[in-house]
ROTOR-458752 format. One record per residue (C-alpha): residue in three letters; z, x, y. Coordinates in pm, 1 decimal, m for minus. Example, Ala and Ser with C-alpha at 12.3 -4.5 7.8 and 13.67 -1.06 7.14 Angstrom:
BEGIN
ALA  780.0  1230.0  m450.0
SER  714.0  1367.0  m106.0
This chain:
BEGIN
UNK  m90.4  m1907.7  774.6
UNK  m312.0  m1767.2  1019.8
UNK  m661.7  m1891.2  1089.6
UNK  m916.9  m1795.8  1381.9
UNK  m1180.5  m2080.3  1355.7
UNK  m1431.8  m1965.9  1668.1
UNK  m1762.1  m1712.4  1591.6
UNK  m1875.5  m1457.5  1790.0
UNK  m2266.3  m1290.3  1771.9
UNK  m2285.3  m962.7  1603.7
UNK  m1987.2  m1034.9  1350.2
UNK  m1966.6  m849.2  1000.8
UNK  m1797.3  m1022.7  807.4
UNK  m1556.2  m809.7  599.4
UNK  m1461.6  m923.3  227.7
UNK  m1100.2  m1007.9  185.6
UNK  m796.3  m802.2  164.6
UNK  m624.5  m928.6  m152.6
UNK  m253.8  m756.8  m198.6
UNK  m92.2  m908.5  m503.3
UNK  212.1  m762.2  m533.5
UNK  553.3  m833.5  m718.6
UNK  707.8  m1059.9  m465.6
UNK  415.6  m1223.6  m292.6
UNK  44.1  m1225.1  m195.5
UNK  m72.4  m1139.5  111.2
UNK  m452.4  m1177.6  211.7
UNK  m641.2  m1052.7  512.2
UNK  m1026.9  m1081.6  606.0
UNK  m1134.0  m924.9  886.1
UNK  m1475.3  m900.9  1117.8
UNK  m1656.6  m625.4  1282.8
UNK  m1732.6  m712.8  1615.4
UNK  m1960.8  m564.8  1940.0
UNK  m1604.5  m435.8  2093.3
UNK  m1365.8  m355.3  1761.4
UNK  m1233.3  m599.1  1476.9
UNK  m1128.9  m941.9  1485.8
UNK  m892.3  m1117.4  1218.0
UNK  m1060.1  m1425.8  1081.8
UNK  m761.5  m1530.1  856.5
UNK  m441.8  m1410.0  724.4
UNK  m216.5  m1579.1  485.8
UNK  77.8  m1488.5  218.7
UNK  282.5  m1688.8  m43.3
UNK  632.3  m1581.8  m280.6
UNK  557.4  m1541.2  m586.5
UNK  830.7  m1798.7  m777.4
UNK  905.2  m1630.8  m1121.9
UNK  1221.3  m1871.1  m1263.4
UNK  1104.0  m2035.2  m1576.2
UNK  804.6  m1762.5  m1605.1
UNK  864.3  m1609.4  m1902.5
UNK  528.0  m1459.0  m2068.0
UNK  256.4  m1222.4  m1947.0
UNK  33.0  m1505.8  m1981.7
UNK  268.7  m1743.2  m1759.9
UNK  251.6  m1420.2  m1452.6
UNK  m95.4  m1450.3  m1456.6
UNK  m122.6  m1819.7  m1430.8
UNK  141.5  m1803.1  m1159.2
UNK  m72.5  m1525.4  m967.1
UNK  m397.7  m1717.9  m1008.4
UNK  m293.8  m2089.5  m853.5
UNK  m128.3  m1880.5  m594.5
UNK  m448.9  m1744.3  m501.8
UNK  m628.5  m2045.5  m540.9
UNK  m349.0  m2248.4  m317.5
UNK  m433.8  m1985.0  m4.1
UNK  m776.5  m1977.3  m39.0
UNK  m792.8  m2414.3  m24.6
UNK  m560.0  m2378.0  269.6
UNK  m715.4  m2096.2  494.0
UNK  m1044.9  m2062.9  616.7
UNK  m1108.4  m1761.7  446.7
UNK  m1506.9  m1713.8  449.9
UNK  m1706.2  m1643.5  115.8
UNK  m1559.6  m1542.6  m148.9
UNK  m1608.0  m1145.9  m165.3
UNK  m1283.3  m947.0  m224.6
UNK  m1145.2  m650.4  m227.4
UNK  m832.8  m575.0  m418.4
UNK  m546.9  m253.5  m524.6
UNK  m440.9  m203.4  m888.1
UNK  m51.5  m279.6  m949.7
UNK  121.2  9.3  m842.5
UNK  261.3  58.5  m1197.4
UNK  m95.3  85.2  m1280.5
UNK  m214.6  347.1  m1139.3
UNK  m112.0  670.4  m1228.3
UNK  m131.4  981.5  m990.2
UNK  m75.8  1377.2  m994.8
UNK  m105.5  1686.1  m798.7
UNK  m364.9  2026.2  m966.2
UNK  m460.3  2323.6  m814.4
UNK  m766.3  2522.5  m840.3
UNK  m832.6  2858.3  m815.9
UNK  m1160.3  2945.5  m604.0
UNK  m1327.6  3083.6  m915.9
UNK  m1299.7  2717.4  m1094.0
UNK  m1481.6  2499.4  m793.9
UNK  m1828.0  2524.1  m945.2
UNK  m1665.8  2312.6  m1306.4
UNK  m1386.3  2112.9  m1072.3
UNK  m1446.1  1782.9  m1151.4
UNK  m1501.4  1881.5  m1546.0
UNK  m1184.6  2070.9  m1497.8
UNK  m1013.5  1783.3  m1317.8
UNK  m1090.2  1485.5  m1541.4
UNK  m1002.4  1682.7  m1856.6
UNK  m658.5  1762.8  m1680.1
UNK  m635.4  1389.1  m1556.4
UNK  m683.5  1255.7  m1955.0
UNK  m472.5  1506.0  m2087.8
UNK  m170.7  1418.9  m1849.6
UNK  m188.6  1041.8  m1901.9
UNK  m351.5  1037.6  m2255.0
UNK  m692.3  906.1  m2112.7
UNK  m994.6  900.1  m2203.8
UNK  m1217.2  1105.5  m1978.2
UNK  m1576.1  942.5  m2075.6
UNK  m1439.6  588.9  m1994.2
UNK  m1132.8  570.3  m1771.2
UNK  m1112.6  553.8  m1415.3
UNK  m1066.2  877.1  m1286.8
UNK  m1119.4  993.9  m915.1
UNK  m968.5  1246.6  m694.2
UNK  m932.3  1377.6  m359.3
UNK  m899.0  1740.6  m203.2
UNK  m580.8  1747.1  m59.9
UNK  m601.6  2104.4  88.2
UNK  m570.5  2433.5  80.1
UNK  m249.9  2616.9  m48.2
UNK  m130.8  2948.3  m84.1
UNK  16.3  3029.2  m435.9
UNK  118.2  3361.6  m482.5
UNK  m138.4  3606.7  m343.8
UNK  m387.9  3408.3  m454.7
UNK  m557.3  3088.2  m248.2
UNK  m580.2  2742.8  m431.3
UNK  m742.1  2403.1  m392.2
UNK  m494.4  2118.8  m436.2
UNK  m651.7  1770.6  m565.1
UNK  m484.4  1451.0  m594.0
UNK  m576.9  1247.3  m934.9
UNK  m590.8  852.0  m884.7
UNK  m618.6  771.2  m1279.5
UNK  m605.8  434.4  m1476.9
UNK  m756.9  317.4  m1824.5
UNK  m1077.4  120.4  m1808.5
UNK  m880.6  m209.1  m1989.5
UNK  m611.9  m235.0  m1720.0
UNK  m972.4  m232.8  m1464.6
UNK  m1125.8  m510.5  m1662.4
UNK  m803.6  m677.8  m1704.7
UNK  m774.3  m662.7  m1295.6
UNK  m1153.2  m727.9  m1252.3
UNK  m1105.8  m1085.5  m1500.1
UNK  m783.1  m1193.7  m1281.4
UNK  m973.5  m1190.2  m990.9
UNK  m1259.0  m1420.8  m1148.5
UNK  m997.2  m1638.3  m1243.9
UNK  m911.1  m1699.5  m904.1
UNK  m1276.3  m1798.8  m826.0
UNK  m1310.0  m1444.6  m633.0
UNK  m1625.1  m1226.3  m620.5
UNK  m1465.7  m876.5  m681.5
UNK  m1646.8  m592.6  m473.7
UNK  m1429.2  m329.0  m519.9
UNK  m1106.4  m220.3  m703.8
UNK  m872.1  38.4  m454.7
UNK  m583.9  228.9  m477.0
UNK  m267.6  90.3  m297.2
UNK  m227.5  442.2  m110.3
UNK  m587.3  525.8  m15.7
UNK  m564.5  149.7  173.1
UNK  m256.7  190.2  299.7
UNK  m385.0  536.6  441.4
UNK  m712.0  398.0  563.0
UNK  m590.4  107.0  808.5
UNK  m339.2  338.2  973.3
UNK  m581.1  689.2  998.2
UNK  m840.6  431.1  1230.6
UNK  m516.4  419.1  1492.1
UNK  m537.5  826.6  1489.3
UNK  m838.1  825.8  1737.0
UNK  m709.1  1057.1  1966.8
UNK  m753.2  1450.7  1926.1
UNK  m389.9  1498.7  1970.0
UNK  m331.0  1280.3  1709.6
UNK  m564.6  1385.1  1455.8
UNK  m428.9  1695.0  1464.4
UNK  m48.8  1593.2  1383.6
UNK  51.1  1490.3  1039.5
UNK  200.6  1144.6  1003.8
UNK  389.9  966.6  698.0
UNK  276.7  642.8  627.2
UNK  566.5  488.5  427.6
UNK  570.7  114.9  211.0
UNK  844.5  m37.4  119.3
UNK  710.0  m263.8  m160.9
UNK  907.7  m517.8  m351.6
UNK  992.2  m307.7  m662.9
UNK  769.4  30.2  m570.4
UNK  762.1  280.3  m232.0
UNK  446.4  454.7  m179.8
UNK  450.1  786.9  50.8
UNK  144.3  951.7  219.6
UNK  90.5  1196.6  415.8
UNK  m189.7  1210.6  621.1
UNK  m386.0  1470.3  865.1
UNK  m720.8  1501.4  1051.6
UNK  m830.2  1120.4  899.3
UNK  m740.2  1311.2  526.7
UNK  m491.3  1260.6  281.1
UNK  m311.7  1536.2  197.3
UNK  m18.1  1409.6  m40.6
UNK  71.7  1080.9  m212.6
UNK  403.3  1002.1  m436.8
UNK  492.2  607.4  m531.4
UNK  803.6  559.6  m667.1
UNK  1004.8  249.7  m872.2
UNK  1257.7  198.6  m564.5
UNK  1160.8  m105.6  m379.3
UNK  1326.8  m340.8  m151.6
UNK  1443.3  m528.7  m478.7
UNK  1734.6  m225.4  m516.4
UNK  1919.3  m330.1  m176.6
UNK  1981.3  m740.2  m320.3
UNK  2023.8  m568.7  m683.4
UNK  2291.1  m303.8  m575.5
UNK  2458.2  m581.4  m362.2
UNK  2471.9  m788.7  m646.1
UNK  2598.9  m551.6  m866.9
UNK  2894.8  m434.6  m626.4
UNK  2987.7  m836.9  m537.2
UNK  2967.9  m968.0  m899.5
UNK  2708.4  m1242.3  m784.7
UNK  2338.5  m1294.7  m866.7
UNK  2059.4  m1106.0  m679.1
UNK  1951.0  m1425.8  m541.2
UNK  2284.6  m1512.8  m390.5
UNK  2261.6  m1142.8  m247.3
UNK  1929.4  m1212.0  m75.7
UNK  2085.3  m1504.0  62.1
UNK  2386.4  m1343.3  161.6
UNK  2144.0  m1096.8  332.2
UNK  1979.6  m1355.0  495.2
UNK  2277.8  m1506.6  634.7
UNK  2404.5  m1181.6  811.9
UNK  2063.3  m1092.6  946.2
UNK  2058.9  m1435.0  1100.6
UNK  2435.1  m1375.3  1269.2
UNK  2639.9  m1661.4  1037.5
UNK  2956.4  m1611.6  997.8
UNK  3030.4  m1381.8  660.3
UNK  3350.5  m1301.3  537.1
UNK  3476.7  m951.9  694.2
UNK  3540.4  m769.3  380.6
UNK  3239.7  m915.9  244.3
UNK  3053.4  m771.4  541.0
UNK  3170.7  m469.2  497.7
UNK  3122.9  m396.0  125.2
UNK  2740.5  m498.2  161.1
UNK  2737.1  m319.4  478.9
UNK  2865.5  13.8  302.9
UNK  2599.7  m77.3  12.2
UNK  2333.0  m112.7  174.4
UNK  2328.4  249.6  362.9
UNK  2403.2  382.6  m13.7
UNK  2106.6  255.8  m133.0
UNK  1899.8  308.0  177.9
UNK  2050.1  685.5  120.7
UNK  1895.2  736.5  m201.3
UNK  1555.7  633.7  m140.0
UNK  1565.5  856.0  222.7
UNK  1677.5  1134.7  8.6
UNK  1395.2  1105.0  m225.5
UNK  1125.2  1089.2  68.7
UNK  1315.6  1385.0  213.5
UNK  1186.7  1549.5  m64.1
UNK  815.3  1495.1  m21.4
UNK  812.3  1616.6  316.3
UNK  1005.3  1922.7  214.4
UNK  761.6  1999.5  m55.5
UNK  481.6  1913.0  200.4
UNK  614.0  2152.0  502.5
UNK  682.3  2420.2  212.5
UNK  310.6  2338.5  29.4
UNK  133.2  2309.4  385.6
UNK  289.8  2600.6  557.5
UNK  256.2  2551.7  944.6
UNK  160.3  2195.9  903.8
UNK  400.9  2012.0  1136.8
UNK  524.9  1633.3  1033.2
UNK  540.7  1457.6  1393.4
UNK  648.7  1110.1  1245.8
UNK  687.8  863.1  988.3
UNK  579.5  453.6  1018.2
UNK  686.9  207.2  783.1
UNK  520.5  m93.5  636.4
UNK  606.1  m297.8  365.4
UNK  909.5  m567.3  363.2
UNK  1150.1  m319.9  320.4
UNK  1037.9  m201.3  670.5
UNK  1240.2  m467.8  835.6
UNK  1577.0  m317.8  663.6
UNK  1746.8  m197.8  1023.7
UNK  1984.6  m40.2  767.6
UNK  1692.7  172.1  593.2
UNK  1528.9  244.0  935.6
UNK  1848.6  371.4  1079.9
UNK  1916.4  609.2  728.7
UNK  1540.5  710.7  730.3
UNK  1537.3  840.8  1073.1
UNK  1830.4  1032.5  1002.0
UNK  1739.8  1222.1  688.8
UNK  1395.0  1285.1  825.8
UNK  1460.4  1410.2  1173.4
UNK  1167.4  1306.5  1246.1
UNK  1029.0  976.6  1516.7
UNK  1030.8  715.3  1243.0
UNK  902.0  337.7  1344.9
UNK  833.4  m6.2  1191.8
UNK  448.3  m55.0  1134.6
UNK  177.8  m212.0  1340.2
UNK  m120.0  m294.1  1138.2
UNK  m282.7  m519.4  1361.2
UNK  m250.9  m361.2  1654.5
UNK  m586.6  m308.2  1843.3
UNK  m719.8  m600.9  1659.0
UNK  m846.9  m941.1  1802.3
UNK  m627.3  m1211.1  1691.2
UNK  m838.7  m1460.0  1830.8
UNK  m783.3  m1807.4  2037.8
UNK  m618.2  m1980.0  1780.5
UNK  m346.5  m1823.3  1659.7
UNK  m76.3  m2052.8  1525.7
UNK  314.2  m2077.0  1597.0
UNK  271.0  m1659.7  1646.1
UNK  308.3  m1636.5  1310.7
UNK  80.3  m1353.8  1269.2
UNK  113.9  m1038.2  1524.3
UNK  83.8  m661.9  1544.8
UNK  451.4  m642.6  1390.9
UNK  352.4  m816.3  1071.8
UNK  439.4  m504.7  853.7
UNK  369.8  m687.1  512.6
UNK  0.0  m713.3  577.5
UNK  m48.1  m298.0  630.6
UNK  m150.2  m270.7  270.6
UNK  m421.2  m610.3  257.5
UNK  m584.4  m523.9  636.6
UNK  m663.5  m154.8  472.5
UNK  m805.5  m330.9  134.1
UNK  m1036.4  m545.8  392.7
UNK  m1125.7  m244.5  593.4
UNK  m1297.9  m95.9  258.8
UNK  m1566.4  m325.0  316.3
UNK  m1650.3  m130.6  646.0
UNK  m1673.1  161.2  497.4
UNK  m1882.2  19.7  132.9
UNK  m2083.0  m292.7  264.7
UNK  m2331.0  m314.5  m44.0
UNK  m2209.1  m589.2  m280.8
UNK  m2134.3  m512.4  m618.1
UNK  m2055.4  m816.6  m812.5
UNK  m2080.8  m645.0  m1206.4
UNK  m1751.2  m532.0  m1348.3
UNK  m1931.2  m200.1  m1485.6
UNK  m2106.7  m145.1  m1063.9
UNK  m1722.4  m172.3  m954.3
UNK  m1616.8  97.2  m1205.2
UNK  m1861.9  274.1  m1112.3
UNK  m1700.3  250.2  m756.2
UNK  m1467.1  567.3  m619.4
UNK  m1162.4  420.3  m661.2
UNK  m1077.0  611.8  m330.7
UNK  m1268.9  559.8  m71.6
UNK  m1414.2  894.3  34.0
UNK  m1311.0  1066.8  m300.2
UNK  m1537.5  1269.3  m591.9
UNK  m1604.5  1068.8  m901.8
């Protein structure tokens, strides 16, 4: 737990960064201050899921996990901002032709509804212009589609009440993930590079490319950090939780049986293979999409980010600079910060400091379940 308990004049308050995801929580609130952004508390918990056996029993487990960090942090208010589940949210790539612009987002919504059987008057559906493409002889507009059904957003919305949250806004996991690393591309230089923004979630990998502060492509996944204990588990004949701790125990230099080394050793740069060869494939279908569009270099978040193994295979397949995250970098971390817990290496909080950062960027409160549907679901995006 991190917790910054001194005030400074001139601070915005930012709501709270809520990441539930399908190992842990993770929450972030952050401040605006005269000379950049301060973090007034940070905190995460595991999510325990032995003897949870229902739907019902998830959410209960999710809610007093919420509750427990919010009693033991000093989180201020009770405004937050939070991302659908990742298996949630459903996303695609259209083009346009010049000569449909004028009826895009008719044309988009009705494409959006048809894809994922939604309904168009009701469901959440936003989108982004992603760029410009050639297609033939002819010149296209692509869009990326963000798209979920209004029950899974009041479903979301009433877990969040539960916890004894005010919700201001709903996000998409990639649009936050996107927005707390595009505020480090200041520079010219920078802005003018395209970067891939890469997190390794428990059971799901979101991609994004990103150029000039835009997004330009997006592709999640079901390959998480979950696959490298699950594939070790699988070649040992053990359970996945004796393969985490097996894990553990290597990373942390104990002695391991040699052959046992070596046969999670040679499973672990499998598995890291496959999911490298899959994001080899995005930027391939970027650099071809995007002609002349250089990728300069990819940077990792998530808790898969912390897999050397994965780093080492990722940097090989792209051939490309490839680096651990630093969400927190340029931020304040104030006077009190306990036991270093929290730094600028904390890779798991990438996706909650970007949900925070939303606030920044939508300060009027919206407290009504139909005023945060109404809400782009993107920050930035058409609705």
């Amino acid at each position: 737990m991190f917790t910054s308990n001194w005030m400074r004049k001139n601070e915005t308050v930012l709501p709270i960064g809520l990441d539930i995801g399908h190992s842990s929580i993770k929450m972030v609130q952050l401040a605006l201050i005269d000379d950049g952004v301060r973090i007034l508390a940070a905190d995460c918990a595991t999510l325990n899921w032995e003897d949870v056996a229902d739907e019902e029993a998830q959410r209960s487990l999710v809610v007093r996990t919420v509750q427990q960090l919010l009693a033991r942090g000093r989180f201020r208010g009770r405004d937050v901002i939070s991302a659908l589940p990742s298996d949630a949210l459903r996303i695609t790539s259209l083009r346009l032709a010049e000569a449909e612009m004028q009826q895009a987002e008719r044309t988009l919504r009705k494409e959006a509804a048809h894809r994922f059987g939604l309904n168009p008057r009701t469901d959440a559906i936003r989108y982004v212009l992603a760029g410009s493409v050639r297609q033939g002889d002819e010149l296209k507009n692509e869009y990326i589609l963000f798209a979920t059904d209004d029950e899974t957003i009041k479903s979301h919305i009433s877990l969040l009440e539960e916890t004894g949250l005010n919700p201001r806004g709903i996000d998409a996991g990639p649009c936050a993930l996107f927005r707390n690393f595009d505020r480090m591309m200041r520079r010219q230089e920078d802005r003018e590079r395209t970067i891939i923004f890469i997190d390794v979630g428990h059971r799901y990998t979101t991609v994004v490319f990103g150029r000039a502060g835009e997004i330009c492509f997006v592709k999640q996944m079901a390959f998480g950090a979950a696959r490298f204990a699950e594939d070790i588990a699988g070649k040992l004949d053990i359970s996945t939780g004796d393969a985490a701790a097996l894990r553990l125990k290597m990373q942390s230099g104990e002695s391991v049986d040699a052959n046992t080394r070596r046969l999670v050793v040679d499973t672990l740069h499998s598995t890291a293979e496959q999911l490298a060869a899959e994001i080899s494939l995005c930027l391939r279908y970027y650099t071809v999409t995007f002609r002349g569009k250089r990728v300069d270099r990819a940077i990792m978040a998530g808790g898969g980010a912390h897999e050397m193994t994965l780093l080492d295979v990722m940097k090989h397949h792209l051939a490309i600079d490839t680096e651990v995250a630093e969400p927190l970098r340029g931020f304040d971390l104030g006077r009190n910060e306990t036991d270093g817990e929290l730094n600028v290496l904390s890779a798991d909080y990438a996706l909650a400091v970007g949900l925070s950062l939303k606030g920044a960027a939508a300060p009027g409160a919206m407290t009504s379940e139909s005023a945060i549907r109404s809400e782009p679901v993107l920050e930035g995006a058409q609705s």
